[in-house]
C-alpha positions as CSV (number, residue, x, y, z in Angstrom):
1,X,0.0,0.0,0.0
2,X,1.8,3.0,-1.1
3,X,2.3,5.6,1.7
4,X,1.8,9.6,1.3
5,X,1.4,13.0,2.8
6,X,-1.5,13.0,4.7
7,X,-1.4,16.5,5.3
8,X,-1.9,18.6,2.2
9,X,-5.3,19.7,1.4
10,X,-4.6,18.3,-2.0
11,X,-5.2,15.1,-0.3
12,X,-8.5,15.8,1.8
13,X,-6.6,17.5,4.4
14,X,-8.0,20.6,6.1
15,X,-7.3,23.2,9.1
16,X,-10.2,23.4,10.8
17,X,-9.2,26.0,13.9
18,X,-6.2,28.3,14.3
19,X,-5.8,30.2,17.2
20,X,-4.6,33.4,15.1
21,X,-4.7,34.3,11.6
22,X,-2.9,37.4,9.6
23,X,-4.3,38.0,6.1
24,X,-1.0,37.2,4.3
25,X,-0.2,34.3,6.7
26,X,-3.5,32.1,6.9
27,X,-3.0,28.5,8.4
28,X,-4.2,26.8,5.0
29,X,-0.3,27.3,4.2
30,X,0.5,25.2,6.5
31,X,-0.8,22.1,4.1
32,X,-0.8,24.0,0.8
33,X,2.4,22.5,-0.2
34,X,4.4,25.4,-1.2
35,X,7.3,26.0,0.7
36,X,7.0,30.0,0.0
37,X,4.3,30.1,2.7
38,X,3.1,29.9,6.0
39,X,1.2,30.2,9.1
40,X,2.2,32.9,11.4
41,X,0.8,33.2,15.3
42,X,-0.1,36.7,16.5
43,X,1.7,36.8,19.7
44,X,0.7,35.6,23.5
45,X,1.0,31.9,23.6
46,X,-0.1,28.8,23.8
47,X,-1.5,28.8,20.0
48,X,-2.6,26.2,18.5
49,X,-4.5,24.5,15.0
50,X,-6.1,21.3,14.6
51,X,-6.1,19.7,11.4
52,X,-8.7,17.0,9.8
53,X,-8.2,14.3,7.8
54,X,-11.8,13.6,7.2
55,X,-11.1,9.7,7.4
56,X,-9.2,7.8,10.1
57,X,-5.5,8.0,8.9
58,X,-2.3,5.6,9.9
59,X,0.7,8.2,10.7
60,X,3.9,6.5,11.0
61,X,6.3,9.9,10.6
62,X,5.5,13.6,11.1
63,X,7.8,16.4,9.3
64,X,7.1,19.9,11.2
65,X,9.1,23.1,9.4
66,X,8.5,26.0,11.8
67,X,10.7,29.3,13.0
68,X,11.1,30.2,16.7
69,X,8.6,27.2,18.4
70,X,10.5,26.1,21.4
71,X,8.0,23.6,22.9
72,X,5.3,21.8,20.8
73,X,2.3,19.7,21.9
74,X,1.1,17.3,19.5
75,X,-2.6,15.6,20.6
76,X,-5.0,13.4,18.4
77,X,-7.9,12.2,18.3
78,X,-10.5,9.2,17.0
79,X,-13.7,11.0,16.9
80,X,-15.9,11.5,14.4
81,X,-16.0,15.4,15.8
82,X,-12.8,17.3,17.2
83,X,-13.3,15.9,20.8
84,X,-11.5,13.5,22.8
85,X,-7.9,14.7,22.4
86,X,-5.2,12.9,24.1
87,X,-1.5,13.9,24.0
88,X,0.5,12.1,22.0
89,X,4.1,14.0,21.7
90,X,5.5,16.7,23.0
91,X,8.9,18.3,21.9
92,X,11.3,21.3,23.3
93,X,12.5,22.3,20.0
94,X,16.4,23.4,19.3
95,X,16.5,27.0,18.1
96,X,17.9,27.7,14.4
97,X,19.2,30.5,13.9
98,X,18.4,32.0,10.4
99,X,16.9,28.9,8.9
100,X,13.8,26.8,9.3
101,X,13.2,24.6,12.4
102,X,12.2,20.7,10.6
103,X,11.3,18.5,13.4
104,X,11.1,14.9,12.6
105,X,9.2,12.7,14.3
106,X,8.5,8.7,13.9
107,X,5.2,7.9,15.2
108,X,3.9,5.3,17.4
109,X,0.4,5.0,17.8
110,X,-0.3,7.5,15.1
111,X,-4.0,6.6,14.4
112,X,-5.9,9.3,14.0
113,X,-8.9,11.5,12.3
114,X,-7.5,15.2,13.7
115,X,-4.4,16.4,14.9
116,X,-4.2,19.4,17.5
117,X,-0.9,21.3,17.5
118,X,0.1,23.6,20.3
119,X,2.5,25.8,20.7
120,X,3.7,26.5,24.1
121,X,5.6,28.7,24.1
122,X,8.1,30.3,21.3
123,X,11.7,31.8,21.2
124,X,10.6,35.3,20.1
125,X,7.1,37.4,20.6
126,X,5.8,35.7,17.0
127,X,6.6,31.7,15.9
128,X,5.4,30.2,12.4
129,X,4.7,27.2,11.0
130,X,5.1,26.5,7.2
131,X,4.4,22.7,6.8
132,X,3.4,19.5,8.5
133,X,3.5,16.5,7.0
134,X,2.7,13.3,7.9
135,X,3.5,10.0,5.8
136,X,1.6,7.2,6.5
137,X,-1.7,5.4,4.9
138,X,-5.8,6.1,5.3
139,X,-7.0,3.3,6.8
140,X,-10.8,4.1,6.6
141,X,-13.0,6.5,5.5
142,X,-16.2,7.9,7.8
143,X,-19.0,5.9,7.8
């Protein structure tokens, strides 16, 4: 079964909440696939976005390319609806100094219909995200 990025909207992927949104920065870049854009936050933390598969999905590694996140909080959930969130990963980020953050992660557990992302806190007043990706396989659609 061939694997691919669950992520981009190309693929039925959506971001359903962000916390903050600037015009020229809207979270939809973080799963548009371009690597020109992103998702910036507004300030005070935590911020976070959840994003939907819209069918139960099979992560088995997660690619995050961010700018100033120190500590991220990744949670998921099963539900038909974006309730019942349990944490799955959390990760105090290296600052990089001039060049994108990409935090790779190799699942365990990775089933899933949403992923919530939260920011904690940030090296600088501002922190953006410009893709997530995760590789793995949909396992079901909604019934």
């Amino acid at each position: 079964m061939r694997k691919f990025d669950l992520c981009l909207n190309s693929e039925g992927a959506e971001v359903i909440l962000a916390t903050s949104s600037d015009e020229k920065h809207p979270p939809e870049n973080i799963i548009d696939g371009n690597p020109e854009t992103f998702w910036t936050t507004t300030g005070m933390f935590p911020q976070e976005f959840i994003i939907c598969f819209h069918r139960h999905v099979r992560i088995e590694k997660l690619v995050i390319q961010s700018y100033f996140v120190r500590t991220l909080r990744i949670e998921k959930s099963t539900s038909k609806e974006p309730t019942d969130f349990e944490q799955w990963i959390e990760r105090d980020l290296t600052h990089t100094e001039g060049q994108l953050q990409n935090e790779e992660i190799i699942a365990r557990d990775g089933q899933a219909t949403y992923l919530r992302f939260i920011i904690l806190s940030a090296f600088d007043h501002f922190a953006s995200v410009h893709s997530v990706s995760a590789e793995g396989i949909a396992v079901s659609n909604f019934s």
